[in-house]
C-alpha positions in Angstrom: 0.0 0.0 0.0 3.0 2.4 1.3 4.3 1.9 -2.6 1.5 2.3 -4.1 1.0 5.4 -3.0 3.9 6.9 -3.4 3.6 5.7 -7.5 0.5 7.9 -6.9 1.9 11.2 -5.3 5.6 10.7 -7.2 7.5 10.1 -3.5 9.0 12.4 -1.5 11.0 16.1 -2.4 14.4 16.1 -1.9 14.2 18.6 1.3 11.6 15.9 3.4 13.7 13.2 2.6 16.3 13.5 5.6 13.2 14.1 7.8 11.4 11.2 6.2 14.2 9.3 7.1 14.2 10.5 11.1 10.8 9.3 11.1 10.9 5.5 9.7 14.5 5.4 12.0 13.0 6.4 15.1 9.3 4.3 14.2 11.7 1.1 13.8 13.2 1.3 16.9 10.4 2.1 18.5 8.9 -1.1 17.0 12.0 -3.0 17.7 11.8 -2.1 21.1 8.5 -3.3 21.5 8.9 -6.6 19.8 11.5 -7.2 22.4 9.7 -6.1 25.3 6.7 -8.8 24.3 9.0 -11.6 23.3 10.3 -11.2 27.2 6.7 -11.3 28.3 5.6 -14.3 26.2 8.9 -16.1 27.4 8.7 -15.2 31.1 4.7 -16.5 31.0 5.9 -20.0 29.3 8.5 -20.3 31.6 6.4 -19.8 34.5 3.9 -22.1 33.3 6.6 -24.8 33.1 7.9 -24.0 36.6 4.2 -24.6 38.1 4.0 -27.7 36.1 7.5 -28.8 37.7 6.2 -28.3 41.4 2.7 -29.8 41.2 5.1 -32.9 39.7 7.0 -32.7 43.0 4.1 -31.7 45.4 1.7 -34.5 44.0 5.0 -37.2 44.4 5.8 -35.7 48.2 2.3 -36.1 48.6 2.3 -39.8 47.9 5.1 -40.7 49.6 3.6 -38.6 53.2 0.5 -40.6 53.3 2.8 -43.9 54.6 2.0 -42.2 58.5 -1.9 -42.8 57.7 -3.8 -46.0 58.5 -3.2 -48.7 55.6 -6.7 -48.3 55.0 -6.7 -44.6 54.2 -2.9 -44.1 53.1 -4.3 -47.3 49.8 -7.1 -44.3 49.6 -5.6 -41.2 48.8 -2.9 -43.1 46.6 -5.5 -44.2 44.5 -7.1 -40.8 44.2 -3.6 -39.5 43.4 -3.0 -41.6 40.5 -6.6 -40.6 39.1 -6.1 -36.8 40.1 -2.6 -37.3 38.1 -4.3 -38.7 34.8 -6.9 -35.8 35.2 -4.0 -33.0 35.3 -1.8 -35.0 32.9 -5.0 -34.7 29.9 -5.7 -30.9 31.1 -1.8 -30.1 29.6 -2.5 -32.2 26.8 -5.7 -30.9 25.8 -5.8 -28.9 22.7 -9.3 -28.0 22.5 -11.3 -25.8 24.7 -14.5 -28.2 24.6 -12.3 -30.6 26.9 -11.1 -28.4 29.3 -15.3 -27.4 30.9 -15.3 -31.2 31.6 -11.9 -31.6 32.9 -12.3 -28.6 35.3 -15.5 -30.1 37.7 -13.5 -33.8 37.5 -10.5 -32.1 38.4 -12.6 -30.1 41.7 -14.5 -32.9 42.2 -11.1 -35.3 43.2 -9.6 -32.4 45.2 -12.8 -32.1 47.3 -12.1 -36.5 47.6 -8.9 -36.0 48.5 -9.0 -33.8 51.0 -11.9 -35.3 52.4 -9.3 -38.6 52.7 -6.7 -37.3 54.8 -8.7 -34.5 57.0 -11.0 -37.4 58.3 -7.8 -39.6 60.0 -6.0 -36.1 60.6 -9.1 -35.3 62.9 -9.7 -39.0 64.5 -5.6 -39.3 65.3 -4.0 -35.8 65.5 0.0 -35.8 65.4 2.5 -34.0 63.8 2.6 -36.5 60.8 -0.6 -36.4 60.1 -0.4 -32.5 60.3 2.7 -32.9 57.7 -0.1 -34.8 55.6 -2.7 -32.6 55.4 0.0 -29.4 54.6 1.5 -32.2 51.4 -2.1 -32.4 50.1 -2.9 -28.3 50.6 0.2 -28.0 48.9 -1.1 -30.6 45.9 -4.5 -28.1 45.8 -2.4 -24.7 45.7 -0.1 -25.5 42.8 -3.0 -26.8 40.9 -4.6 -23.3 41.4 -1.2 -21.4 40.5 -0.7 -24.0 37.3 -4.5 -22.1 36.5 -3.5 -19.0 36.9 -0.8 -19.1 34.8 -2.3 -20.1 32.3 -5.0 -17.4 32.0 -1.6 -15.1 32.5 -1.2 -13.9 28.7 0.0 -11.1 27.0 -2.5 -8.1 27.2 -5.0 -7.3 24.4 -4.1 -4.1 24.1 0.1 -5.1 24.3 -0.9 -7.0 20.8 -3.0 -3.9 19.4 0.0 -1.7 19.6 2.2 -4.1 18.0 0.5 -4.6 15.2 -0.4 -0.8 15.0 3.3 -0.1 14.8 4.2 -2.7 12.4 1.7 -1.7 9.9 2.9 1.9 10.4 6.2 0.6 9.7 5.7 -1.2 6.6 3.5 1.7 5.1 6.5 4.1 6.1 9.0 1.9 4.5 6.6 1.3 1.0 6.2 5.0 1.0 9.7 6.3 1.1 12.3 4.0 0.6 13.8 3.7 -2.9 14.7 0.0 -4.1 15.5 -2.0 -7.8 14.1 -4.9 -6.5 10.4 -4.7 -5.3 11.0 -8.2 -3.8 13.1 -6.9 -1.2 10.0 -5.1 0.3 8.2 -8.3 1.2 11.4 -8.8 3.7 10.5 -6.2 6.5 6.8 -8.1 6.3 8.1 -11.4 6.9 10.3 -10.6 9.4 7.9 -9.0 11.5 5.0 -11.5 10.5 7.6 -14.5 11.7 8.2 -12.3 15.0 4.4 -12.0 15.9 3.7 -15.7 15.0 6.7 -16.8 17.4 5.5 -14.2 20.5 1.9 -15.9 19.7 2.6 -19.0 19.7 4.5 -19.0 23.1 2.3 -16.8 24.8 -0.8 -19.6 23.5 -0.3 -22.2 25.9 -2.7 -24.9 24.2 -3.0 -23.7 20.3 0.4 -23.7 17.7 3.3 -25.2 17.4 5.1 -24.5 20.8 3.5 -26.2 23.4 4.0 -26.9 27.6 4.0 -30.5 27.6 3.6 -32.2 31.0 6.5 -33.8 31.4 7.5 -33.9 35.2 3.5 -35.2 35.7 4.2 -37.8 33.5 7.2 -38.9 34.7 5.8 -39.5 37.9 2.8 -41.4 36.6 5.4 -43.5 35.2 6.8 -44.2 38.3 4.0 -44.6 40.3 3.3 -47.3 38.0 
């Protein structure tokens, strides 16, 4: 569009064409400062997201391992609803549709509500230390559940994105406009760039859609060796 109208107006006059230049320097920076600012966001997100997924691993496993101080009865008990909370939190990181995840979500508050139910009860009958230690392992278990949530509703802000894409359209139209070339393939460069830039911020910052996913791998391993 940028060179198209130019063809139309005949381009710039000599004396605007240092401060035609100021402008599309300063607008590309200003862009490429953006751009960086949201890659560190998306990053910072996904790597929190993989941090939560790495500590329910360990909380659900020290979990596991604490219920040996309960009665037989009740330690065979919450195990069992471990492995089954486990496979529920295992296929919420795999899902990749949002139909799934409505159903997964009351399962998933359904178990917790079991499991706590399964240690408070012998917590309350035989009150010790231990069982105290149990019942702080299992809140643990339900807290990083609810900050695994949490970050992943934590995304990049609507209006981060609407800037972004203000500035690189503003940026391409500058550069179509005013800048001279033989080749009018090397214009489709600056689009690219930028349009490989915006699908790689997007993709990280969507936890379930794209090509860059958090894959539950800590979880899994543990279901392997609770096995």
């Amino acid at each position: 569009i940028g060179l198209a109208v130019r063809r139309k107006h005949h381009g710039l006059d000599e004396e605007d064409t240092e401060d035609f230049t100021f402008i599309v320097g300063a607008t590309l920076t200003l862009l490429g400062l953006i751009i960086g600012f949201t890659f560190s966001m998306a990053v910072s997100r996904y790597d929190q997201r993989k941090n939560f997924e790495e500590q329910e691993a360990n909380a659900i496993g020290t979990e596991y391992v604490r219920v040996d101080v309960l009665p037989p009865a009740d330690a065979a008990k919450v195990r069992s609803l471990l492995k089954t909370y486990l496979d529920k939190r295992i296929s919420y990181y795999d899902a990749r549709d949002k139909e799934s995840i409505p159903q997964l979500n009351p399962e998933t508050a359904q178990l917790q509500n079991q499991l706590w139910t399964a240690v408070i009860a012998p917590a309350k009958a035989q009150p010790s230390p231990l069982t105290a230690l149990v019942v702080a392992g299992m809140n643990d278990v339900l807290n990083a559940q609810g900050y695994s949530q949490a970050s992943w509703w934590n995304r990049i802000p609507a209006a981060a994105w609407i800037l972004l894409v203000t500035i690189s359209i503003f940026c391409n139209l500058l550069i179509g406009y005013g800048v001279r070339l033989k080749s009018e393939l090397l214009f489709l460069i600056l689009p690219i760039v930028l349009s490989i830039s915006l699908f790689l911020i997007a993709d990280i910052d969507s936890p379930r859609r794209g090509v860059i996913h958090i894959r539950a791998q800590n979880l899994e391993s543990l279901a392997e060796s609770l096995k």
